[in-house]
BASE-259775 format. One record per residue: residue in three letters; x, y, z of N, C-alpha, C in turn. Coordinates in steps of 0.2 Angstrom, whole numbers, plus 5000, padded with zeros to 4 digits. Layout:
<gudos>
ALAXYZXYZXYZ
...
</gudos>
This chain:
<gudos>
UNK505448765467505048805471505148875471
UNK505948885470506048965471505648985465
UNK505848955458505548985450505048985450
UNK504648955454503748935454503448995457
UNK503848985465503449025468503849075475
UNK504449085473505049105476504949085483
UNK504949005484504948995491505648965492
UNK505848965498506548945498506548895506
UNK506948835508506748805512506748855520
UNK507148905520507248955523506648995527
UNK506349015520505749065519505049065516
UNK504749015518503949005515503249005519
UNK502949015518502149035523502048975527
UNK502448915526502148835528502848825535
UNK503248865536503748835540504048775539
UNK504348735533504448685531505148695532
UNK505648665533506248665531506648635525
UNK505948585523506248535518505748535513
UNK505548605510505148595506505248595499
UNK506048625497506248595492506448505491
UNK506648465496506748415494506148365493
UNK506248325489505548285486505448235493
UNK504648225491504348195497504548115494
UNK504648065500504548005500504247955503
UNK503547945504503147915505503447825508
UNK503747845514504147755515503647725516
UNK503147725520502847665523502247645515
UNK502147695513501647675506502047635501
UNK502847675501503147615497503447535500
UNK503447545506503647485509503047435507
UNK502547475508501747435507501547385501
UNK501947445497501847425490502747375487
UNK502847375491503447315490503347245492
UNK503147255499502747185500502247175497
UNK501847195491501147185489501247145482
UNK501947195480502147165476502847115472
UNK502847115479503747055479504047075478
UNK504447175481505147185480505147215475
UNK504647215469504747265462504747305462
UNK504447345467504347415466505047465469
UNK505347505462505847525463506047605461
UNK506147665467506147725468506547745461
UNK506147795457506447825452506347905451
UNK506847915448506947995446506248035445
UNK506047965440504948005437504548015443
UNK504747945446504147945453504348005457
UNK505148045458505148095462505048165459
UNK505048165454504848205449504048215451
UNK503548185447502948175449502848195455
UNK503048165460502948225469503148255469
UNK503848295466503848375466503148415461
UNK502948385455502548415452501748425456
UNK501748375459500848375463501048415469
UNK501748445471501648465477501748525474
UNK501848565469501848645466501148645466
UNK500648575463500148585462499448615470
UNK499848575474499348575480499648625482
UNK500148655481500148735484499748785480
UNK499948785474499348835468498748805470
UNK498548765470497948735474497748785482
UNK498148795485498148825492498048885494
UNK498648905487498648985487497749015483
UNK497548975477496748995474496249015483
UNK496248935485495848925492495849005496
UNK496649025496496749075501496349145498
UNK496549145493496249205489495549235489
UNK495049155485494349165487494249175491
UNK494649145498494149155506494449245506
UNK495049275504495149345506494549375501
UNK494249345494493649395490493049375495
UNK493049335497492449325501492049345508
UNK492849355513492749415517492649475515
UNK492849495510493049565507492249595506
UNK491949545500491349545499490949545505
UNK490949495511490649505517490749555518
UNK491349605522491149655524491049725520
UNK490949715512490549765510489949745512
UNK489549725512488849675512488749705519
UNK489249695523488949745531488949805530
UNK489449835530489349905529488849955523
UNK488549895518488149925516487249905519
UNK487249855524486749865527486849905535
UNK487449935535487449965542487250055537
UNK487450055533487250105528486450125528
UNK486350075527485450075525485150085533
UNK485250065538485150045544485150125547
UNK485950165546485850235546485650275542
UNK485450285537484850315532484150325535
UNK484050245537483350245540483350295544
UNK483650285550483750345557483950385557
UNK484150405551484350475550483650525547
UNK483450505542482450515541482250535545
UNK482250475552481750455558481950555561
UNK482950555560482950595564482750665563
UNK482750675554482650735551481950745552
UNK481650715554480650715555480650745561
UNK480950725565480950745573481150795573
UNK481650825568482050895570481550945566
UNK481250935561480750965558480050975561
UNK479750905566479350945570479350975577
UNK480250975580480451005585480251095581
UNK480551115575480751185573479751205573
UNK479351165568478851175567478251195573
UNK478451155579478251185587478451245588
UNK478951255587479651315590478951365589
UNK478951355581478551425575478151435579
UNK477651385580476951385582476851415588
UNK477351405595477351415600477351505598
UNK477851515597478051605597477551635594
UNK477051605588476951645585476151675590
UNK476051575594475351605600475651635604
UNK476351655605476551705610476251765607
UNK476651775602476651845598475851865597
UNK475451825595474551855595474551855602
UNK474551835607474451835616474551905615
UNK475351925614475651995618475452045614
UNK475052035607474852105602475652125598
UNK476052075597476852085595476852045588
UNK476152075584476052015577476452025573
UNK476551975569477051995562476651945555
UNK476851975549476251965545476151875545
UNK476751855547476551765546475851745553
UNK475851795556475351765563474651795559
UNK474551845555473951885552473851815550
UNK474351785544474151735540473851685542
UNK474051655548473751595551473251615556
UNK473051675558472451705560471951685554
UNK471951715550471551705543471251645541
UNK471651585542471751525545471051505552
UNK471151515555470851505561470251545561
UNK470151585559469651615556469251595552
UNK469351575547469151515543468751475547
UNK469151425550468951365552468551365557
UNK468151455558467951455566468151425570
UNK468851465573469351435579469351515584
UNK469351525589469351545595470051595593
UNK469851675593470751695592470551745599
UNK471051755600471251845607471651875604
UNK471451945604471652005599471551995594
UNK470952005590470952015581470752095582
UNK471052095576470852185574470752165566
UNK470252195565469852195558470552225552
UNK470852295557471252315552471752275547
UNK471852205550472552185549472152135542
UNK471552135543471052095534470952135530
UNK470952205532470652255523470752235519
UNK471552225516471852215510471952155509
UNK471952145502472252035500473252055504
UNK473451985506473851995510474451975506
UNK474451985501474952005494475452075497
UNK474752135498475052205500475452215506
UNK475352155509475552165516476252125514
UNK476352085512477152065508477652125506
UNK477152155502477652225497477752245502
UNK477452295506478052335509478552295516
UNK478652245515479352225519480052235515
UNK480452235520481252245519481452175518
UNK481952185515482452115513482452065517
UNK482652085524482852025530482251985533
UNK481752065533481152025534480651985528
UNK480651985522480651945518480751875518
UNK481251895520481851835521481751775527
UNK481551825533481251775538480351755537
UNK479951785535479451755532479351715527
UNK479851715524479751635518480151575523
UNK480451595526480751525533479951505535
UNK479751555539479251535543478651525538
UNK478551535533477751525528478151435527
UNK478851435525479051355523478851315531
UNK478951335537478751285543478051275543
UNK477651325542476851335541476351285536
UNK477051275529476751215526477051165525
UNK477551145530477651075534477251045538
UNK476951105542476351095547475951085544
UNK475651115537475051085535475151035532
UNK475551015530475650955528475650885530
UNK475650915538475950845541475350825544
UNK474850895548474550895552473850895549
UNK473750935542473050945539472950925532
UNK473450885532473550845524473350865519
UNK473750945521473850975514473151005512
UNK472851035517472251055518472251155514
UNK472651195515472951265514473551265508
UNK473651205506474451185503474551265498
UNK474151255495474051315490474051395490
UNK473851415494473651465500474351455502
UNK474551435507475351445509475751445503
UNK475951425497476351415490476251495490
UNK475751505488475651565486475851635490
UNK475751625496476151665500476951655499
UNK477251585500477751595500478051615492
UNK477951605486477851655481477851725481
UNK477451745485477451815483477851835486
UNK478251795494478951825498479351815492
UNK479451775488480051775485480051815478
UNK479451845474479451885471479651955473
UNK479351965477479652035482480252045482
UNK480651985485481251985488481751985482
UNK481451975475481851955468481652035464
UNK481252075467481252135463481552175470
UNK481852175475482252205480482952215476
UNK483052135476483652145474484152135467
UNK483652155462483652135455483352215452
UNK483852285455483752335451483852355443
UNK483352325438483652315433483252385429
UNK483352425424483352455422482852435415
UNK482052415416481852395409481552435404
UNK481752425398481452465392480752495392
UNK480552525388479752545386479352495383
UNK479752445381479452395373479352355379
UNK479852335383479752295389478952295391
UNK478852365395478452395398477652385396
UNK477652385389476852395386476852305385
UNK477452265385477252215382476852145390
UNK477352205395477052165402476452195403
UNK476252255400475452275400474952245399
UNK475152245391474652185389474452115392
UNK475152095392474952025399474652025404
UNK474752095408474352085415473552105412
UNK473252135407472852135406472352095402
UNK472652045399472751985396472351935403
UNK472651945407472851875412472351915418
UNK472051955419472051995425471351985426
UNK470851945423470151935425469951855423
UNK470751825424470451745422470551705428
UNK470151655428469951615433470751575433
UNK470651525441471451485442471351415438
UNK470651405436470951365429470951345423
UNK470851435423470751465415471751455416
UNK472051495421472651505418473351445419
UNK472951395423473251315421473151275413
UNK472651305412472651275404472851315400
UNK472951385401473451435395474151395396
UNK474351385403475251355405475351285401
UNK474751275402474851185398474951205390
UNK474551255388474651295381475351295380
UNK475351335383476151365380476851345383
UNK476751295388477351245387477251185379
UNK476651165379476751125372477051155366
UNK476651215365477051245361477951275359
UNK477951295366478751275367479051235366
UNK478851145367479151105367479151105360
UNK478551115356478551095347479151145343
UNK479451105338479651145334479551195330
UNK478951255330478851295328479451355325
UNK479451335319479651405316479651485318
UNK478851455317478751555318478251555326
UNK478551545328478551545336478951565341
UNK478651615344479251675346479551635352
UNK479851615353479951565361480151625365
UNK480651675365480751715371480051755374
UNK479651755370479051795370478551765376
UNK478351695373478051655377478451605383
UNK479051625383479551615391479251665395
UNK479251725392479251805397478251775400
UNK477751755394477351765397477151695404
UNK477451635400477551595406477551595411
UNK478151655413478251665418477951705423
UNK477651735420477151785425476351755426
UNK476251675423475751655425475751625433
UNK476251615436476151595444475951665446
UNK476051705446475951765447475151775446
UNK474851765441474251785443473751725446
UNK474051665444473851595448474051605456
UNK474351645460474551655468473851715470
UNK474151765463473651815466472851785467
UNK472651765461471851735461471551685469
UNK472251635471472051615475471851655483
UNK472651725484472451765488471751805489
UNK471651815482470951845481470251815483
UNK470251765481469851705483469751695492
UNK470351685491470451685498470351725503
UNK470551785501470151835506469351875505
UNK469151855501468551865500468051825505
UNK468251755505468051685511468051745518
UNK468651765517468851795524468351865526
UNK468251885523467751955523467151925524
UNK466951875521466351875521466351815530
UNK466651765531466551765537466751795543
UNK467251865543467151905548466451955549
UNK466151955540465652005542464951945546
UNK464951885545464551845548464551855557
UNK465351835557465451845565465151905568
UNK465251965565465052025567464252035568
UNK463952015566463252005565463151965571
UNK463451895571463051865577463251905583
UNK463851935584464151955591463652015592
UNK463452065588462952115588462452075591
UNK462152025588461451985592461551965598
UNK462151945600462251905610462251965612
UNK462652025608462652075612462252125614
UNK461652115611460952135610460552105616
UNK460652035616460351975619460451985627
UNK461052005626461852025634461452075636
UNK461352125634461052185637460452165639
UNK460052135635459152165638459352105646
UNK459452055645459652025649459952055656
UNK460452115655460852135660460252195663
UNK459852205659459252255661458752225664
UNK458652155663458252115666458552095675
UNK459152085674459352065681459552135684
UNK459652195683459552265686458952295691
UNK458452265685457552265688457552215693
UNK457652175692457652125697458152145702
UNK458552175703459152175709458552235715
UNK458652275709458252325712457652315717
UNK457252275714456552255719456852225722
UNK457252175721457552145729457652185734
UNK458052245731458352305737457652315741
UNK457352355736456452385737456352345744
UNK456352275741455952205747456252215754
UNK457052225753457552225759457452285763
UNK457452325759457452375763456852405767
UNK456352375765455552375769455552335772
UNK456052275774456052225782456952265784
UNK457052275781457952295785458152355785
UNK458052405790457952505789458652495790
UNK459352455794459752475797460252465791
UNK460752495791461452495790462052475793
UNK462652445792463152435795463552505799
UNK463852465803463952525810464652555806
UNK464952635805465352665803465952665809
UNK466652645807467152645811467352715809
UNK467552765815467952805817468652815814
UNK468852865814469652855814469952855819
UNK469752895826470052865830470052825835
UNK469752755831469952695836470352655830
UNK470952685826471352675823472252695826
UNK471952765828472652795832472952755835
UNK472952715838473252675844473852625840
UNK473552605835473952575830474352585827
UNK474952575823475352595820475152595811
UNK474552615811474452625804474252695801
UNK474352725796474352805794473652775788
UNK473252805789472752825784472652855781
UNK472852865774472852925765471852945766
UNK472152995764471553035763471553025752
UNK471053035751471053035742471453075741
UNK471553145743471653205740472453185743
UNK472653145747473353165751473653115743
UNK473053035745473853005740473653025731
UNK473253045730473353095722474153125722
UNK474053185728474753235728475353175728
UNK475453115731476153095730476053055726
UNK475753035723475752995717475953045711
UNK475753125710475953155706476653165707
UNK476753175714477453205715478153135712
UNK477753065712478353005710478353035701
UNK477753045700477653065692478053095689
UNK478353145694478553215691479253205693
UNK479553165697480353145699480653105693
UNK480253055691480453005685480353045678
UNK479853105678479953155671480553195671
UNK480853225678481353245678481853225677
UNK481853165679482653135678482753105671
UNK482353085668482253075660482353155655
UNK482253205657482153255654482753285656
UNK483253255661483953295663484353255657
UNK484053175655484653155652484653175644
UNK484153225643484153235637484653305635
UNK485153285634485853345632485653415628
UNK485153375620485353435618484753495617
UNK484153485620483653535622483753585626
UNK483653635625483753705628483253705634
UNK482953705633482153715637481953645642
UNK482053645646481653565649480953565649
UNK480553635651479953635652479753625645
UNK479953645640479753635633479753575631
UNK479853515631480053445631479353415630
UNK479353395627478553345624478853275629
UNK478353225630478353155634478553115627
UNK478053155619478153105613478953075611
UNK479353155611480153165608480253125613
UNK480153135619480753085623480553005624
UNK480152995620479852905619480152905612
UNK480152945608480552915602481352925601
UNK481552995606482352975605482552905610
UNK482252885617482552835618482352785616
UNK481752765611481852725606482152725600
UNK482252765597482852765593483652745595
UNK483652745601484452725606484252675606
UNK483852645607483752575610483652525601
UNK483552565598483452525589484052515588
UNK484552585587485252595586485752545588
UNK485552555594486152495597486152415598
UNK485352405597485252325597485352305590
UNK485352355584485252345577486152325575
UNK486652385581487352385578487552315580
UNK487452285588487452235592487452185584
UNK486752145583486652125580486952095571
UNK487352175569487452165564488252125566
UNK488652145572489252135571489152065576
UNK488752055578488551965580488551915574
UNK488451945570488051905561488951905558
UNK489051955559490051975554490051895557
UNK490251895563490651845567490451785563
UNK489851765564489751685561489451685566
UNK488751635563488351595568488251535565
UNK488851485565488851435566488451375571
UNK488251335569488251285573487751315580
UNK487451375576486951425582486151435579
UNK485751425583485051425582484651505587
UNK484551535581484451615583483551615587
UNK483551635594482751645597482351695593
UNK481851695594481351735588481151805593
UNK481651865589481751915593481051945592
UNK480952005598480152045595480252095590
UNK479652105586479952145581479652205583
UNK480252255581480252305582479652355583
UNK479252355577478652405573478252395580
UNK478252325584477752325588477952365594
UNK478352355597478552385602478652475600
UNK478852485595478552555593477852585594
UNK477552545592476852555595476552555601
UNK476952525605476852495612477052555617
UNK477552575614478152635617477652715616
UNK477552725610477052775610476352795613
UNK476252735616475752755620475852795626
UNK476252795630476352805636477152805637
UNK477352855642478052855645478152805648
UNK477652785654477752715657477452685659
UNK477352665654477152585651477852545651
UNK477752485656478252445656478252425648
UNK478752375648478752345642479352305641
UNK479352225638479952205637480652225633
UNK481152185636481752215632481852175626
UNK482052195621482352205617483052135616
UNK483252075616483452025617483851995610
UNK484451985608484751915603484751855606
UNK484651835607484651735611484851705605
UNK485351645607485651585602485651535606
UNK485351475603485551405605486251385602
UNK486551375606487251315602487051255603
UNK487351255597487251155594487951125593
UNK487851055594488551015592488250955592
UNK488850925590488850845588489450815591
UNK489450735594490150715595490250695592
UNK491150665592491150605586491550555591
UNK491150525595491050475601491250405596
UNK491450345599491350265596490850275593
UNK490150275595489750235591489550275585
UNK489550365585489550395579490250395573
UNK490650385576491050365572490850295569
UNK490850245571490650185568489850175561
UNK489450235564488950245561488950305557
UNK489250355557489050395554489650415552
UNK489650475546490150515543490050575543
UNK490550625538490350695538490050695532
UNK489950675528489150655523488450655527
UNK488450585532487950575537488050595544
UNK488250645545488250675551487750665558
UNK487950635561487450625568487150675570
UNK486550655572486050745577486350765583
UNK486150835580486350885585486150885591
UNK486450905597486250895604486250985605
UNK485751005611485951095615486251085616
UNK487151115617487551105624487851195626
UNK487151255624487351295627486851355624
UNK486751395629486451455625487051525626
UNK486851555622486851645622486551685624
UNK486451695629485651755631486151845629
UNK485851885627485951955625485352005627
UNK485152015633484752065635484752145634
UNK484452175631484452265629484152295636
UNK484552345641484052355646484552445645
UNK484452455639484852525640484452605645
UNK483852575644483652645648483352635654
UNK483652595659483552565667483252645670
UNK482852675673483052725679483652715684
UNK483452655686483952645692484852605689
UNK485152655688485552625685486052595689
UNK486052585696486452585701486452485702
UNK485652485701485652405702485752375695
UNK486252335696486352285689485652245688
UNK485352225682484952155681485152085683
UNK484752055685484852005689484551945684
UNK484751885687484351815682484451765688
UNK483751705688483851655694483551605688
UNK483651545690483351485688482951455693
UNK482151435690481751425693481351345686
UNK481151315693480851235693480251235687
UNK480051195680479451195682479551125678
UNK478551095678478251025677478750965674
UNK479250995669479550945665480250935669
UNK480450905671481050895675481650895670
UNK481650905664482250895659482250995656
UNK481751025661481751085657481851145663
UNK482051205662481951255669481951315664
UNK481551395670481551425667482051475671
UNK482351495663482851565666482451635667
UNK482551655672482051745672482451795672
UNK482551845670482951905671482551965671
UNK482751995676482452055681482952105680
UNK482552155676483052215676482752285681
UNK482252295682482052335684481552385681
UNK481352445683480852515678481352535672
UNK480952545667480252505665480152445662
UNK480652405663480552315660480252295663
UNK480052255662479752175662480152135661
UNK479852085667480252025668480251985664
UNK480751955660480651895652481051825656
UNK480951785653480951705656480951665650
UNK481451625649481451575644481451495644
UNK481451475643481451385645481951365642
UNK482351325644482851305644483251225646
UNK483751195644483751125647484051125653
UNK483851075657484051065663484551025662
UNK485151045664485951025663486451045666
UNK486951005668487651065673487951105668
UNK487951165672488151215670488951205669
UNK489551225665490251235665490351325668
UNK490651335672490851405676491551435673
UNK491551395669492551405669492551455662
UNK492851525663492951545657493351525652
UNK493651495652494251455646493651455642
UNK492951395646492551375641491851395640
UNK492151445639491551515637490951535640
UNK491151525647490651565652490751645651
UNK490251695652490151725655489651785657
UNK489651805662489151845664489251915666
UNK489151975661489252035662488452085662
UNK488552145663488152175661488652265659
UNK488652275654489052325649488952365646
UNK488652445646488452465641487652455638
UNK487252435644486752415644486552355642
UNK486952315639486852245639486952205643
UNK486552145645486652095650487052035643
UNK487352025645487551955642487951905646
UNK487251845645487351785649487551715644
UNK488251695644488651645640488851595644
UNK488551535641488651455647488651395642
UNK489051355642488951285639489051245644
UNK488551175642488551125648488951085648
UNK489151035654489651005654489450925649
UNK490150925646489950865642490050795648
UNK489650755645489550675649490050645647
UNK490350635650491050555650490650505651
UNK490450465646490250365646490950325647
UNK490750305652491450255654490850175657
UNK491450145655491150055659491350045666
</gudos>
């Protein structure tokens, strides 16, 4: 046993104590003595022989054990690869959901953004859109259609580039899900053109003159053909690539290859806006007609008001009886003359033009002070500092953070130049924080390959209110109720000249504890509001 199988009677998996000595079957040989009259006689072979069948029934025992440990083994790959497939699935189920949570997000802001007049090119585009489809918009301005919307790409900057190829990509997720790829082409080409832009920003290359006449020829070549004249040149001239031609310039017809989506995106914009010109000049035409229609009409019912009066007034000579002012005295009420509240309404005019015109350091002159410089120096303070804000929010990391869709700037420049005071929204950075646990059942199901979804468990609010009048009162914020019970809205109140802004948010307990990064300051013109929620303990 030890040479076989280094069992010893001492030490074996069987607890035998007598496993080295050979087996003897008494009563079978006793059996076999009576059977046989006494002959049958215990030999060295015969214990031989039970030692060898009993090596045997152990290797015998030990195969047994083996197969059943390959056959577990095997079972539990066979689980874990159908609890694999089981997670795959609902992880799809979960990327869908998270794709059409962000896809809403877009949509929502952007029918903010046309409501509040704060457009940015991606809402022009989906304007163009609804326009199209004869859909009902509030705020069009003709001006924003002149040009194919190619031009209105070139002149963007890097960042903004950068966030219109985000949102033209959510734009044809949505057409994709919702209109079955109805614009697919039209959005491609937009998002193309962000990404040509963005690739001649940041690709200052310094090209030749041979360069220069050779891309001439091409754009001239290419610049008056149809979009399926220049699908069949690209089918051209990749075969030819592919063949082994000798005298076949290959870098030559790379360079033109490549500049074929280029006039395949532009043809489709052209097209496209042509559609667009031609049904906004339709719409303008019928609107002239109701509007033609709306007047004779409103002169119809004028005539007619009129002879009613006519009628009335030849059964009813009297007029309502004139109250005095002085059966007013007796009351505690003062009565403004026009001329009186004019003079204080100018005198509040002139107190807020003062104190804005004291903060100005480096003018010599007050009286000499235009209303325009002092709308553009404290908009430039207020660019300045939400832009430095912003850049050193970005150094730090925004992990595991989901940025709210700021107003862009251009608009509220606009908005700002109008008037000194003209309310108007602040200037805001907001972040969603996001996590994940790694809970029992995430653990059992998921990995850092497969990673579980994300849950909110906090925001960032960063409010701009740098040119308060009243700088005495801090800005305030309350939480108030609305329809959805899983949701509430935060409002914050700063004072003249803001408006009050409100965001929706999850209905959740709050954590107050600064360790865990609560806080709530207002410093140098910024309010910031920092809260994560309290995590949920599952217990049984």
């Amino acid at each position: 046993m030890k040479r076989h199988f280094n069992y010893t009677d001492e030490c074996n998996p069987f607890g035998d104590n007598t496993l080295s000595t050979p087996f003897v079957w008494k009563l079978k040989n006793k059996y076999e003595k009576i059977k046989n009259d006494n002959k049958v006689k215990l030999t060295t072979n015969t214990l031989l022989e039970n030692s060898i069948s009993k090596i045997s029934e152990i290797e015998e025992v030990k195969k047994r054990r083996e197969e059943r440990e390959k056959e577990r083994s095997l079972l539990e790959d066979y689980k874990l690869q159908l609890e694999k497939q089981r997670n795959q699935i609902n992880i799809k189920e979960y990327k869908e959901k998270e794709q059409i949570f962000f896809i809403n997000q877009e949509i929502q802001s952007s029918n903010h953004r046309i409501s509040h007049n704060i457009v940015q090119p991606v809402d022009i585009f989906r304007m163009a859109i609804k326009i199209i489809n004869d859909e009902e918009i509030q705020n069009i301005y003709h001006s924003y259609f002149k040009f194919p919307f190619y031009n209105i790409l070139e002149g963007l900057k890097e960042t903004d580039l950068e966030n219109c190829g985000k949102q033209i990509k959510l734009h044809m997720l949505h057409d994709k899900i919702f209109n079955e790829e109805k614009y697919q082409k039209y959005w491609e080409s937009l998002l193309y053109f962000s990404g040509f832009y963005l690739d001649n920003l940041n690709n200052d290359l310094n090209h030749k003159d041979e360069d220069e006449k050779t891309s001439k020829k091409i754009e001239s070549f290419f610049e008056n053909k149809n979009f399926d004249e220049l699908t069949i040149f690209e089918e051209k001239i990749k075969k030819k690539i592919v063949s082994d031609d000798c005298n076949f310039d290959v870098n030559y017809w790379n360079s033109v290859l490549l500049k074929i989506p280029y006039f395949k995106s532009k043809y489709i914009l052209d097209d496209f806006h042509k559609k667009l010109c031609d049904r906004i000049s339709i719409n303008n035409e019928n609107t002239y007609l109701s509007h033609k229609v709306s007047q004779n009409n409103e002169k119809n019912d004028i005539i007619k008001k009129e002879e009613e009066k006519s009628i009335k007034n030849t059964f009813e000579c009297k007029s309502p009886l004139l109250f005095s002012l002085e059966s007013f005295e007796g009351d505690d009420i003062y009565i403004y003359n026009s001329e009186e509240e004019l003079e204080e309404r100018k005198k509040i005019n002139e107190e807020i033009l003062s104190k804005l015109k004291k903060k100005d350091s480096n003018s010599e002159k007050i009286n000499d002070i235009d209303e325009e410089d002092i709308i553009n120096k404290f908009y430039k303070k207020d660019k300045e500092i939400y832009d430095n804000f912003v850049r050193r929010e970005k150094k730090k990391g925004i992990k595991d953070e989901i940025i709210m869709k700021d107003i862009s700037l251009n608009a509220i420049a606009n908005s700002l130049k109008c008037s000194l005071f003209v309310t108007r929204k602040p200037l805001y950075f907001n972040r969603i924080k996001t996590s994940f646990d790694w809970n029992k059942y995430n653990k059992t199901h998921y990995d850092y390959e497969n990673t579980p979804p994300k849950y909110i468990c906090g925001y960032k609010f960063n409010i701009f209110y740098t040119n308060l009048l009243n700088k005495k009162k801090p800005p305030t914020w309350k939480l108030q109720q609305t329809d959805d019970e899983n949701k509430v809205l935060i409002i914050f109140h700063g004072g003249a000249p803001y408006l009050d802004i409100a965001f929706k948010i999850v209905n959740a307990e709050w954590s107050f504890d600064k360790n865990r990064g609560f806080r709530n300051v207002f410093d140098k013109g910024i309010l910031q509001l920092y809260f994560n929620f309290k995590k949920k303990r599952y217990r049984r």
